[in-house]
Each structure stands twice: as structure tokens, then as C-alpha cells.
N, C-alpha and C positions, 0 to 999 in steps of 0.2 A: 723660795730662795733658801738657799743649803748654807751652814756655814761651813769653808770644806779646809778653813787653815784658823789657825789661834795662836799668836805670838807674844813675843811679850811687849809689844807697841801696836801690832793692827790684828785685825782677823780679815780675813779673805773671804765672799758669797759669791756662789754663781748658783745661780739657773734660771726658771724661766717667769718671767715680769709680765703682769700687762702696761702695757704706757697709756698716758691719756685719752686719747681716742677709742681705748678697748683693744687695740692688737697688743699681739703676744710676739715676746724677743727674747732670745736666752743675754743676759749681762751677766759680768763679772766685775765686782768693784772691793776694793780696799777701805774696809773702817778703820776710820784714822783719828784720835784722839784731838785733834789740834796745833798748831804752834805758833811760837812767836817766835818774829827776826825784828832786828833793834838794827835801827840807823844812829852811829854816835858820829857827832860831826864836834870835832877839838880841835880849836884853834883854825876853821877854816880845811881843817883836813877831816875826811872820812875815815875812820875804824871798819879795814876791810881782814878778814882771816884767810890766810892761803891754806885749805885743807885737803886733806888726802877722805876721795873718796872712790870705795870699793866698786860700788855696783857700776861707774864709768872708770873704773880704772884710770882715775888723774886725779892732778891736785886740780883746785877749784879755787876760784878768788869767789869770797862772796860775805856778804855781814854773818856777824853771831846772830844766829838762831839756837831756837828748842822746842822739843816737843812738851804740848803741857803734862803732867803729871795728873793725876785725880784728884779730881776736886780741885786741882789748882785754879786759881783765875788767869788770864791772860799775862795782865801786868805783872803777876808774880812771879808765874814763867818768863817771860822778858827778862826784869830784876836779878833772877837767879840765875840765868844763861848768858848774862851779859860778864856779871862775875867771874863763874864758872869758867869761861874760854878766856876772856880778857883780863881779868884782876881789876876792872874797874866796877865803880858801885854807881849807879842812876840815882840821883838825888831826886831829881824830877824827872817824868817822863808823858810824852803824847801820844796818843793815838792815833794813828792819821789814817787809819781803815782798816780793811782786811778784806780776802778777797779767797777765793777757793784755787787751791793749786793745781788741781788737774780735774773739775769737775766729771768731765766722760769715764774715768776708772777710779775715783778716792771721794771720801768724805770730809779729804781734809780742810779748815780752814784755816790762813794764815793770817796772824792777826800782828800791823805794822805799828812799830813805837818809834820816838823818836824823842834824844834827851842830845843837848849839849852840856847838861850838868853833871858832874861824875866827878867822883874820887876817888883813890884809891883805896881797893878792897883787896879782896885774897882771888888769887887763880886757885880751882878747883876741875880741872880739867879729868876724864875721866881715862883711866887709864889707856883707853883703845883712840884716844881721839890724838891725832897727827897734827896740829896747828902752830901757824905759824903768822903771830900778829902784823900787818902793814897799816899805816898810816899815810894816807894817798890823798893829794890835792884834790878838792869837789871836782874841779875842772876835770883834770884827767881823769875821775873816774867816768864820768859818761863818754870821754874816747874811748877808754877801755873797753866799753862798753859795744860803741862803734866800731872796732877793732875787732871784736870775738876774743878779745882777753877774760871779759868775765862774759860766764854763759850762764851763769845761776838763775833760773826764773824769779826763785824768791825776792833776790837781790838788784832784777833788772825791773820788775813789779814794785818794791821799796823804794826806788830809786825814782823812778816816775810818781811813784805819790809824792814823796818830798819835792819833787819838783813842781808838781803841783800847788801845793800847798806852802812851799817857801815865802812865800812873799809874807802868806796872814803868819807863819812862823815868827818871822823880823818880826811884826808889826807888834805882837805880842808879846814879844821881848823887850821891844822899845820901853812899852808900858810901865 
């Protein structure tokens, strides 16, 4: 396997693999350091960002995400990218899994957090990034969702783990 691109977030290999059985296939896949998307849920509303993105040429409704940094931990990354886009700070936050975003071409893994506790911090948004904060009813967001309003994997992945896990969320809140 070649490495045949090096960026300043992934590197790019192709050539030729044997797979488990012993046959041989030429793959190309993307090294990808990681990331975290945060689901903040205030007051009953979902923290969604309408973003502009290049490589689909559109804006995008989908949660704050990032990629991790080195050496960073997950949670850190989360913490610092929730900031970073929204100017809010996670006092607490959950884990409710992580999941591989496109196994067949990346390595990347997305790893899902989830805080209703938050205060206000600083926006440190970077200069190239287009965002545009929404605060959207839980409800509506899974019509949206039903709609083709949001198309984000990350964020329709997120979305179904919270919903998943909603209920032991309450329960644990209750506590």
C-alpha cells in the first residue's frame, strides 16, 4: 500500500491489499485522524449549524463537529469544537458511542457526545468556516430529517443514538 497524497488532516493509500481469505484487490482509502459531533439539547431545543460546505457545494444543517487534533482525546475535541462554532462551553458531557463514517474508503471514527449543560463561552470560529447557529425544536428535527432537510450522516447517526438512548438520559438526570 503507497501512500500517494499527505495533507494537513488525512493522507490518501492505494494499491494492492490481500483481504482475509488470501485474494488480492487494489483499495484506496483516506487516514483520518478522527472526530467529534456534540448533540446540545437547551431547553427542549436542539443546537443545529447551517454550514457552508465546499466539496457538495451547499449549506448543510447539521450539529457542531471537529476533527480531533493530536494527541487530543475525544471529549477534548468535542469541548473545544462545541465552543469554537457555538460560544457555548459543556460543563458536562456523554458519550453515547461512535461509529465509523464511511468504513469502505476512510478510517475515520466519529465519536458522539451529548451535554445539556453549557454556558456561555467564547466563539472562536475559524476564519474559512461559514456558520450559521439554529436552535430547532427536538420534534422538528427528526422531520427534517424525514424531509431531506438535513442530509448530514454525522448528524442523522447522532441523532438516532440520542434517540436511542433518551430515555437512560432522563433517567439519569432525574437522579
Amino acid at each position: 500500500m503507497d501512500r500517494v497524497y499527505s495533507g494537513k488532516i488525512i493522507r490518501v493509500y492505494a494499491g494492492e491489499v490481500e483481504l482475509p481469505r488470501g485474494r488480492k484487490a487494489f483499495r484506496e482509502y483516506v487516514e483520518h485522524p478522527g472526530a467529534a459531533v456534540i448533540l446540545v439539547k437547551k431547553g427542549g431545543r436542539i443546537i443545529l449549524l447551517r454550514q457552508y460546505r465546499y466539496p457538495v457545494k451547499e449549506w448543510i444543517l447539521e450539529l457542531p463537529a471537529g476533527t480531533i487534533e493530536p494527541g487530543e482525546d475525544p471529549l477534548e475535541t468535542a469541548k473545544r469544537e462545541l465552543e469554537e462554532e457555538t460560544g457555548l462551553k459543556a460543563l458536562e458531557m456523554d458519550l453515547l458511542g461512535w461509529f465509523y463514517t464511511s468504513p469502505g474508503i476512510s478510517t475515520e471514527r466519529m465519536y458522539v457526545f451529548y451535554t445539556e449543560d453549557v454556558a456561555e463561552g467564547s466563539l472562536k470560529r475559524d476564519v474559512d468556516e461559514l456558520i450559521q447557529i439554529l436552535e430547532v425544536e427536538e420534534n422538528d428535527v427528526l422531520k427534517m430529517i424525514e424531509s431531506g432537510q438535513i442530509k448530514d450522516g454525522k448528524t442523522i447517526a447522532a441523532l438516532m443514538l440520542y434517540s436511542l438512548k433518551k430515555d437512560e438520559l432522563n433517567k439519569a438526570k432525574d437522579r
